[in-house]
C-alpha positions in Angstrom: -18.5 5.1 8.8 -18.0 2.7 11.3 -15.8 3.7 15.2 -12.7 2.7 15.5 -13.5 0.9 18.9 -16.4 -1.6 16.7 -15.4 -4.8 16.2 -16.1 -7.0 13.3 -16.6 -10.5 14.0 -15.1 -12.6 11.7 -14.1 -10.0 8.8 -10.4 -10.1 6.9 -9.2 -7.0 9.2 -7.0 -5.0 6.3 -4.9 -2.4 7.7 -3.6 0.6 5.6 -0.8 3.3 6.5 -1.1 6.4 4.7 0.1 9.3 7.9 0.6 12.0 5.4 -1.7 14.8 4.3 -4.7 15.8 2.0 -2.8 15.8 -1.7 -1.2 12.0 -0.1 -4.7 11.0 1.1 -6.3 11.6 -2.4 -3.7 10.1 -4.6 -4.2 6.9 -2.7 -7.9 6.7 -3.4 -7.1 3.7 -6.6 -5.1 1.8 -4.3 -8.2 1.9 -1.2 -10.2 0.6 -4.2 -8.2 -1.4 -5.8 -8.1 -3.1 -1.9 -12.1 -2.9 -1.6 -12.4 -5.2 -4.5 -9.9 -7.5 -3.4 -11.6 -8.0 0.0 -15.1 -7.2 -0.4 -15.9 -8.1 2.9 -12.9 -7.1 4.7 -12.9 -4.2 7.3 -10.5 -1.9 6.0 -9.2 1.0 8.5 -6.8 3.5 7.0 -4.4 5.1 9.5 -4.5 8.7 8.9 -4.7 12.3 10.6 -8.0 12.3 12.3 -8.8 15.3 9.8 -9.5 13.0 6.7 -12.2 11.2 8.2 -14.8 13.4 6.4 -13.1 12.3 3.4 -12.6 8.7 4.0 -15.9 8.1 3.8 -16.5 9.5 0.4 -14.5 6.8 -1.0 -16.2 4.0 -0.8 -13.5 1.8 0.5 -12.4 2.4 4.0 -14.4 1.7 7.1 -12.7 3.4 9.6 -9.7 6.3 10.2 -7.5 5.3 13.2 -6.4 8.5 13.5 -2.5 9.1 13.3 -0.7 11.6 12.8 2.6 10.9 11.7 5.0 7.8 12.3 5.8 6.1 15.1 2.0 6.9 16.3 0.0 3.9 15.5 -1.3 2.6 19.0 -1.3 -1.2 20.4 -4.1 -2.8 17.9 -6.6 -5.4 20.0 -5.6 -8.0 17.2 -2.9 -7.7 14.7 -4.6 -7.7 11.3 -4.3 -10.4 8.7 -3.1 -7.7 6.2 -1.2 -4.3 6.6 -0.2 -2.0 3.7 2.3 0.8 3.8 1.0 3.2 1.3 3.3 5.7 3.1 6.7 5.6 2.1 9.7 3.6 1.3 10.6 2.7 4.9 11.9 2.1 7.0 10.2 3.7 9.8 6.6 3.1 8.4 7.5 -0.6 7.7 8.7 -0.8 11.3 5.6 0.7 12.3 3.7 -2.0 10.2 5.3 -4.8 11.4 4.7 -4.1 15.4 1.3 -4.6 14.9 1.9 -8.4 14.2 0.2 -8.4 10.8 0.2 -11.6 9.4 1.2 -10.4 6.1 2.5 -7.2 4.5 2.7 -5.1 1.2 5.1 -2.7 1.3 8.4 -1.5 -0.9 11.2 -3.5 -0.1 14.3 -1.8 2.5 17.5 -2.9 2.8 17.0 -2.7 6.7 14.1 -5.3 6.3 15.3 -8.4 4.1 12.7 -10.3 4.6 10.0 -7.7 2.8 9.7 -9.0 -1.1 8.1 -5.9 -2.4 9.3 -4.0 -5.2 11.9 -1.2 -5.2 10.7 2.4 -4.5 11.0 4.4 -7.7 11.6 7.8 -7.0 10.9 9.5 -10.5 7.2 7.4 -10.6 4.1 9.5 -10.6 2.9 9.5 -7.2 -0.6 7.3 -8.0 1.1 5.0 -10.5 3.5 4.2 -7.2 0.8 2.7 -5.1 -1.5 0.8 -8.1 1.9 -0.8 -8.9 3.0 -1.9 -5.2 -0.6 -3.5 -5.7 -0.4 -5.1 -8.7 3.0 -6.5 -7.3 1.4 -8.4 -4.7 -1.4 -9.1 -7.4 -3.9 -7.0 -6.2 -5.1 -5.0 -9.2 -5.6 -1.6 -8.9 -6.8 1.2 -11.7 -4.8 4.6 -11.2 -7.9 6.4 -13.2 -10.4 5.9 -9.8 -9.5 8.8 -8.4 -13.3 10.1 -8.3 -14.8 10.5 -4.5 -18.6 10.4 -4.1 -20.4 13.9 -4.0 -20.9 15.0 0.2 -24.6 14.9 0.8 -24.7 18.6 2.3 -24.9 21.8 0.1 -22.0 24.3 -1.2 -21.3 27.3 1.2 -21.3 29.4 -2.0 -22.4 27.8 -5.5 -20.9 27.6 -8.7 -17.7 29.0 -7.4 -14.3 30.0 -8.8 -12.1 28.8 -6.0 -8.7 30.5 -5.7 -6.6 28.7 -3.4 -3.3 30.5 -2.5 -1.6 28.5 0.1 0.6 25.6 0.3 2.8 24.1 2.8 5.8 25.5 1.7 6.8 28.7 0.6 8.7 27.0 -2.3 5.5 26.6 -3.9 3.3 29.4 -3.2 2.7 31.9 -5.8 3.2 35.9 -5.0 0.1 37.3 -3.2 -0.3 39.9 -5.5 -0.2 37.9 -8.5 -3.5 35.9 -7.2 -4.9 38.9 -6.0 -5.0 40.2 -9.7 -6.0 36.9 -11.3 -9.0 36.8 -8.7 -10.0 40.4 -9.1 -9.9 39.9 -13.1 -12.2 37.2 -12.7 -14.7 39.1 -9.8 -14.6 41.9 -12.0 -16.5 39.9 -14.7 -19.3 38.1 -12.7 -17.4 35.2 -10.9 -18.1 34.2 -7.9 -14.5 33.9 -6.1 -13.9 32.7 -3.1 -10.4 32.5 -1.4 -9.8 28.9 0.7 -7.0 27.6 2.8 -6.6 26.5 6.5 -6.6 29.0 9.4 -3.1 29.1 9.5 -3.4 30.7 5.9 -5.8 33.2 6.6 -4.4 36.1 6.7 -2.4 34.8 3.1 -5.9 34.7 2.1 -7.4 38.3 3.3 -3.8 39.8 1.4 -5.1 38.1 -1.5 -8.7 39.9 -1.2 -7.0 43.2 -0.6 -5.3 43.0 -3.4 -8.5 42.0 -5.8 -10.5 44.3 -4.2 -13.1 41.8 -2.6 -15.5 41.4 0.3 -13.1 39.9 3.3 -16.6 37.6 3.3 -15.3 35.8 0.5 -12.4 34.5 1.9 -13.5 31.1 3.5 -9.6 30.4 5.0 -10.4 28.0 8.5 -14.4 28.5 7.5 -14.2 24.4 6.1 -14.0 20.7 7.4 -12.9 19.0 4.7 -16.1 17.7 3.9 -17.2 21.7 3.3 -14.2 22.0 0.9 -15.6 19.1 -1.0 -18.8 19.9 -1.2 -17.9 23.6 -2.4 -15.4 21.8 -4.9 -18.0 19.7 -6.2 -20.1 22.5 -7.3 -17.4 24.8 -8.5 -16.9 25.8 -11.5 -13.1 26.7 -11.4 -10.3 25.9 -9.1 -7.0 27.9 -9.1 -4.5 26.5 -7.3 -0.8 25.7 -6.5 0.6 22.4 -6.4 -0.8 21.3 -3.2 -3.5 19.0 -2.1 -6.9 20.6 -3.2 -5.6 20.3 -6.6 -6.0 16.4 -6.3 -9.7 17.3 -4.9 -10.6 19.2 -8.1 -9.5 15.6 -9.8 -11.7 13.9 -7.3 -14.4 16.1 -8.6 -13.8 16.5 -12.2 -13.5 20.4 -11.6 -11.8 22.7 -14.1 -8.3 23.8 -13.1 -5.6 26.0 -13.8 -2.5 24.0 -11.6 0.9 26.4 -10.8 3.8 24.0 -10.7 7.2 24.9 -9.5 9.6 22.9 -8.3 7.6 19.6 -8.5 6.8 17.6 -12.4 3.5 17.6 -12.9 5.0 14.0 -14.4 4.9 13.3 -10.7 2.2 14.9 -8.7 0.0 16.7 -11.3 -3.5 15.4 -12.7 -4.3 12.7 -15.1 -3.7 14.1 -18.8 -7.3 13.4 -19.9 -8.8 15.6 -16.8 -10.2 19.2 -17.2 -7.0 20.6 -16.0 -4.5 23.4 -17.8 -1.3 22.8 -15.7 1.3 25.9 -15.8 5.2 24.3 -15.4 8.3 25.7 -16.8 9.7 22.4 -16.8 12.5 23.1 -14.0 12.2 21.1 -10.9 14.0 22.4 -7.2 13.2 22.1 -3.6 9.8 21.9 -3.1 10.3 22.1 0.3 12.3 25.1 0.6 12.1 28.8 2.4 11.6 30.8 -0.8 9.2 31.3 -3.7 11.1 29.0 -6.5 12.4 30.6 -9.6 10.2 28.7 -11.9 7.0 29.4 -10.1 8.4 33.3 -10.3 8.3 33.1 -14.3 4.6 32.2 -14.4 2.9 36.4 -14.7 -0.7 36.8 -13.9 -2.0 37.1 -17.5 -1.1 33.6 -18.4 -2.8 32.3 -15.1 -5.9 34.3 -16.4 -6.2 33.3 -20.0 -6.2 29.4 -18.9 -8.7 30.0 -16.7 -11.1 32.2 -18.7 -10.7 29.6 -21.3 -11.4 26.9 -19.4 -14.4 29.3 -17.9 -15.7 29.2 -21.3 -15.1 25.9 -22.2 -14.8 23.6 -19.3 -13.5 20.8 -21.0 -11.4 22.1 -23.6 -9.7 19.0 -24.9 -6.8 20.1 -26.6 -5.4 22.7 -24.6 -2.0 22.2 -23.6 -1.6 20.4 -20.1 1.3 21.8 -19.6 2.2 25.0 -20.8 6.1 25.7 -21.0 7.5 29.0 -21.6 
């Protein structure tokens, strides 16, 4: 991948907003495509936390990460480009930010606050990669929401063929009980799995609860051990993932991994994987706050046995078409 600081001579420079995290980064990977064909020669830089550029890369669309790491960051450009793209939100901050770079055109949602933008209205009940192919298609830029695949990281798995349990998420709305993983990942140790326990540093010690409680090896718990580039290389090669609703569930879709996906207070109808992918996705069907301070009431109902039947099933039969992708009590 190319620095930021290279210049291309003569190139369509394609500018792309996307300041969010992991699970936002991922279900944007149609629309970077969907640009790449467009402007086969362009140089497209995504503006993005410097922590996706591992990532990025895998895509096979974007050139380069100016790394950002929320709005209001992007810095002076040397040129303004000849497109910009807000692929982060409905405005108006992000289409503020777009249009101080002096871009001679933009795509974005339209905003009350900014007349003069002819995009289509932001649809909040839209699944989240359906929202970006459509702005696309909008401006006529076609754009398949079924690319969602990234290309396999060159370097090898820390551990092989693993079952990944992945306990974390950014809020604690969405974070199933401790114990309850600890027993779905001890069920599965117990009968020749290899498990390993991810998440960021900041959810390690989430992450050595979890191994307590299934009675593993604190060496299996690989919390703040993984670039992102690690995590997709061990995803690659796993053969389970079990996981919240949070963003390394869209990396098992980038993958084609198996996965057994705990929904809370988000629709899967909105943020869960496509229908046709390897996935058994556990939702009660209530939605709530999935931004708030406790464990939601939904994601409360789900009991450990359920979680481990869907995921011995899918253990035994990876791509079990007809199993319920979302199972309802």
């Amino acid at each position: 991948m190319e620095s930021f600081s290279s210049t291309a001579v003569n190139r369509t420079q394609v500018l792309v907003l996307r300041a969010i995290g992991l699970g936002d980064f991922l279900t944007g990977v149609p629309a970077y495509r969907g640009l790449r064909r467009a402007f086969p020669e362009a140089s497209i830089t995504l503006a993005a936390p410097a922590v996706l550029e591992p990532l990025a890369s895998l895509t096979g669309a974007i050139d380069r990460v100016l790394p950002v790491a929320g709005l209001g960051e992007l810095p002076p450009l040397s040129a303004p480009p000849d497109l910009a793209v807000n692929l982060h939100g409905a405005g108006p901050q992000s289409i503020g930010d777009l249009l101080a770079t002096g871009a001679r055109r933009l795509i974005s949602h339209r905003h009350p606050q900014y007349p003069q933008i002819s995009g289509p209205e932001w649809c909040e009940e839209m699944h989240e990669v359906e929202r970006w192919t459509s702005l696309l298609a909008a401006a006529g830029i076609p754009a398949d929401p079924g690319e969602l695949h990234l290309v396999k990281p060159p370097q090898a798995p820390a551990v092989p063929n693993a079952v990944i349990v992945h306990p974390g998420a950014s809020a604690e709305a969405r974070r199933w009980p401790v114990d309850r993983f600890g027993a779905v990942a001890g069920a599965l140790a117990a009968t020749g799995h290899s498990v390993v326990l991810t998440g960021s540093a900041a959810e390690r010690s989430r992450c050595f609860a979890v191994a307590r409680c299934a009675g593993l090896d604190q060496d299996w718990v690989l919390a703040g051990d993984l670039d992102l580039a690690g995590l997709a290389a061990l995803m690659a090669d796993a053969r389970l993932l079990i996981s919240g609703d949070t963003g390394i569930a869209h990396l098992a879709t980038a993958y084609a991994t198996p996965s057994v996906l705990l929904f809370g207070p988000t629709s899967p109808l909105r943020w869960g994987p496509p229908a046709a992918g390897p996935s058994t996705v556990i939702w009660r069907g209530a939605t709530g706050n999935p931004h708030g301070r406790w464990v939601d009431p939904a994601l409360l109902e789900i009991v450990s046995d359920e979680v481990l039947d869907a995921a011995e099933a899918r253990l035994g039969n990876p791509n079990l078409g007809q199993l319920p992708r979302t199972l309802s009590g």
